[in-house]
Residue frames as qw, qx, qy, qz and C-alpha x, y, z in Angstrom:
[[0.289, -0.803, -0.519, -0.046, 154.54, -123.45, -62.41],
 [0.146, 0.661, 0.000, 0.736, 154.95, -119.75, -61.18],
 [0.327, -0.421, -0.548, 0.645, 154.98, -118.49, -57.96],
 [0.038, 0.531, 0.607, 0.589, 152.32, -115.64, -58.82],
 [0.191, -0.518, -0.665, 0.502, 150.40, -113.36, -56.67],
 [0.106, 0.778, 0.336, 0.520, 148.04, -110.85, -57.17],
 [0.277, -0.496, -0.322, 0.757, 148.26, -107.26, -55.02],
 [0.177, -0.850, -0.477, 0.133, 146.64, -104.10, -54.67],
 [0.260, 0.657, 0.138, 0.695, 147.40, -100.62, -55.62],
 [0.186, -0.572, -0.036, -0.798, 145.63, -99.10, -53.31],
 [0.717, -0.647, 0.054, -0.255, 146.08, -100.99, -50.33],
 [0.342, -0.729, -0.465, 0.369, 147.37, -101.02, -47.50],
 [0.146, 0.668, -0.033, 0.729, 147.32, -96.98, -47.30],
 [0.453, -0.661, -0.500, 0.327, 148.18, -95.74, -44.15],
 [0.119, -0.949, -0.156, -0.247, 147.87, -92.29, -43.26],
 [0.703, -0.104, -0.261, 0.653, 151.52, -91.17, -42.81],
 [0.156, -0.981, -0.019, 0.110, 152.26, -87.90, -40.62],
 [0.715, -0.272, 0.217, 0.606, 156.01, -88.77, -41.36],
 [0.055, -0.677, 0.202, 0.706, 158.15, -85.65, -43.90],
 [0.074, 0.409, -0.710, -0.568, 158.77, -87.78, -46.31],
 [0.751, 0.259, -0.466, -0.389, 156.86, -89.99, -48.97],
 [0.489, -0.464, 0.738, 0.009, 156.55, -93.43, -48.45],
 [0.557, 0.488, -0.432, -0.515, 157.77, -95.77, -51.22],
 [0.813, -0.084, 0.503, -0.280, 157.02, -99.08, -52.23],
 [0.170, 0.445, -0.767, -0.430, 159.19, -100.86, -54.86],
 [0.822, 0.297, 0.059, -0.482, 156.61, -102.80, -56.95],
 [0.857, 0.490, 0.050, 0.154, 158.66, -104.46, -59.74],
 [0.192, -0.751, 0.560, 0.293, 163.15, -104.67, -60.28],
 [0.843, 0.300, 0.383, 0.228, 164.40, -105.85, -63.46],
 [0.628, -0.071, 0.329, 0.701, 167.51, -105.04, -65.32],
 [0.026, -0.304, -0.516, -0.800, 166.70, -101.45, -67.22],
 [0.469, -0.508, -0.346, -0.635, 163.56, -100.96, -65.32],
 [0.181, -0.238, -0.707, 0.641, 162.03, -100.16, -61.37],
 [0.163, -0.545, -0.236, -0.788, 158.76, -99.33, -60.51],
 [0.149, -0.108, -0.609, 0.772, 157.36, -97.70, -57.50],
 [0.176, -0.774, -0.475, -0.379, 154.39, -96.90, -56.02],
 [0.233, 0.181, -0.372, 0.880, 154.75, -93.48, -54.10],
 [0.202, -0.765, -0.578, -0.201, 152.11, -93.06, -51.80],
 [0.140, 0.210, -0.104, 0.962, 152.42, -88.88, -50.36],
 [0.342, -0.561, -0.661, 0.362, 150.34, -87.11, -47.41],
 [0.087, -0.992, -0.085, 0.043, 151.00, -83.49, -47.92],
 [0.591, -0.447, 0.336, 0.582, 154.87, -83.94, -48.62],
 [0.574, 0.816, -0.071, 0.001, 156.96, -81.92, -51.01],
 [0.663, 0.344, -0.170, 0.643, 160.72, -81.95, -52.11],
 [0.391, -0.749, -0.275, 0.459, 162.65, -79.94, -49.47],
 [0.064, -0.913, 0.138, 0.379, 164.00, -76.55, -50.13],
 [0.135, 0.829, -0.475, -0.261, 166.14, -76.19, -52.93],
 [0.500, -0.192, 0.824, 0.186, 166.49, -79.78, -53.79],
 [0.585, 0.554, -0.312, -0.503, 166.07, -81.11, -57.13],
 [0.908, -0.066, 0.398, 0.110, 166.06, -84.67, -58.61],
 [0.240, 0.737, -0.531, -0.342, 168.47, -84.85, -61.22],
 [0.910, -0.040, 0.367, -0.187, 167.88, -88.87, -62.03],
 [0.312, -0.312, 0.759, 0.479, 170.19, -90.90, -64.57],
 [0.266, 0.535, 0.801, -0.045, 166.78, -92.63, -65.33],
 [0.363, -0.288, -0.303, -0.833, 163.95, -91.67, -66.98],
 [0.139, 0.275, 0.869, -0.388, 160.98, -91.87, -64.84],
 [0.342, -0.353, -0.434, -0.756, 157.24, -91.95, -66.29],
 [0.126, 0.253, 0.695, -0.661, 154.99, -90.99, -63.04],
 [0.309, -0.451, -0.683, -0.483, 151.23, -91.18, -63.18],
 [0.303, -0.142, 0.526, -0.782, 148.74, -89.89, -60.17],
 [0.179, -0.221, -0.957, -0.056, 146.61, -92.53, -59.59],
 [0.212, -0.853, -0.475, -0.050, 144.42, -90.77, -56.96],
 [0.578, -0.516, -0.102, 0.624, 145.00, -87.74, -55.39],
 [0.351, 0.911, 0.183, 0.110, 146.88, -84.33, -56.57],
 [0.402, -0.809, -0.030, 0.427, 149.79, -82.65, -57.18],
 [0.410, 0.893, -0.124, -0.134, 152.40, -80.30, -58.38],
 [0.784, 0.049, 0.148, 0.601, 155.82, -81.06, -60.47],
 [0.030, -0.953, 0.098, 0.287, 158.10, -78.14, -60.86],
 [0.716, 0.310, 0.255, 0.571, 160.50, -78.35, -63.87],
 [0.390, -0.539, -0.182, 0.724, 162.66, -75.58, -64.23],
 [0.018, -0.111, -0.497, -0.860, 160.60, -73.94, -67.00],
 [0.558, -0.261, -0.348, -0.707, 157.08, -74.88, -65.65],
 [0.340, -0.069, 0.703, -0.621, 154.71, -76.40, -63.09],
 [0.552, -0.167, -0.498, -0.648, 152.17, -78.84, -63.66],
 [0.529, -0.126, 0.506, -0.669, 149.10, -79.93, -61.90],
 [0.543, -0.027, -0.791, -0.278, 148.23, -83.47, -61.84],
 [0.664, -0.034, 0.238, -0.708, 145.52, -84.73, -61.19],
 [0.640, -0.128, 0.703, -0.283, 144.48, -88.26, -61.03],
 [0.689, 0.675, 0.249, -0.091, 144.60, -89.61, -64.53],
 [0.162, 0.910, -0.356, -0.139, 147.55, -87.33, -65.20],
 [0.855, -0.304, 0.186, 0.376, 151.06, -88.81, -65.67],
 [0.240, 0.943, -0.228, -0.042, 154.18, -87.45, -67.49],
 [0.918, -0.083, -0.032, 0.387, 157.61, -88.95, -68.74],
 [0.124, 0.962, -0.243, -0.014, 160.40, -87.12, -67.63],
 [0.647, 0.556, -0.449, 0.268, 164.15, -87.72, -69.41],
 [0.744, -0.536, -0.212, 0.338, 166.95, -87.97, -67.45],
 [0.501, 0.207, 0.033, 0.840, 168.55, -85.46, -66.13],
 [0.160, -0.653, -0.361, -0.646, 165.56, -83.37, -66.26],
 [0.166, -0.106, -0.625, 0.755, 166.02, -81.68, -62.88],
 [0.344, -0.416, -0.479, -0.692, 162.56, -81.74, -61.22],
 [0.029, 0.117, -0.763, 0.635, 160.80, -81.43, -57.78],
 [0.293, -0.504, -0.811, 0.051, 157.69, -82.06, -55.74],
 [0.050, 0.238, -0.251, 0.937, 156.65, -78.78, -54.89],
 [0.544, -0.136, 0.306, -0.770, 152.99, -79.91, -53.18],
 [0.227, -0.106, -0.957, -0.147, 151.10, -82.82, -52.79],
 [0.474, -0.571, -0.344, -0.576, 147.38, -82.54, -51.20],
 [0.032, 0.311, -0.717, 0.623, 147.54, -82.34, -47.60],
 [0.453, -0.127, 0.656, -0.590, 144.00, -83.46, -47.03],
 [0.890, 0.128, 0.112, -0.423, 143.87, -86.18, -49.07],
 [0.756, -0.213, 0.586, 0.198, 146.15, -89.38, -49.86],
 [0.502, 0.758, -0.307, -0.281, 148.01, -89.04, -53.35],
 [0.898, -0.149, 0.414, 0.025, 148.84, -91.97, -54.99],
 [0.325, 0.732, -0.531, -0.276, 151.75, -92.01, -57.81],
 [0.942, 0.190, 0.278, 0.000, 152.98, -94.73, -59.97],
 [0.082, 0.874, -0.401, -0.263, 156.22, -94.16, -61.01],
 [0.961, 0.133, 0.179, 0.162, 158.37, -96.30, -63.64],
 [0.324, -0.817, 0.434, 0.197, 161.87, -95.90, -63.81],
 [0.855, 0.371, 0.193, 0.306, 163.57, -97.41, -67.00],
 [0.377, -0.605, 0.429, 0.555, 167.34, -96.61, -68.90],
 [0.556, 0.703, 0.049, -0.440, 167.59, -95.92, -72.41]]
């Protein structure tokens, strides 16, 4: 027998005024990590960039915002998602400020 349990995307959401994102580590297994990221109006600070070992494939669940790759910007939009390599030096340059943006974000090694 398992020890099972179901959960919830999309709850609990609380309405954070904090700077930063707040993440929730879903799932850890050898090679793989996912996260839900749940974002208020936060972006990457100044001049920072991820630069990840990982790949990470992120999805917007609800919600909106921009990635900033150092060729291009996209807008995502709920639905959206995108797998970026590692390495691939990318930032948060907006998230919606008056709504709750939800991201899904998987994190795997090649």
């Amino acid at each position: 027998m398992t020890d099972t349990q179901a959960a919830n995307l999309f709850a609990p959401l609380l309405r954070s005024t904090a700077k930063t994102e707040h993440f929730s580590e879903l799932l850890a297994r050898p090679g793989l990590r996912i996260e839900r990221i749940v974002s208020t109006g936060q972006c990457s600070p100044a001049n920072f960039w991820y630069d990840q070992a990982e790949g990470e494939w992120v999805a917007v669940l609800q919600g909106e915002a921009k990635l900033r790759f150092e060729d291009k910007v996209l807008h995502l939009k709920a639905g959206d998602y995108v797998d970026i390599p590692p390495h691939c030096r990318h930032r948060v340059d907006w998230t919606a400020p008056d709504q709750t943006t939800i991201w899904l974000a998987v994190f795997y090694t090649a």
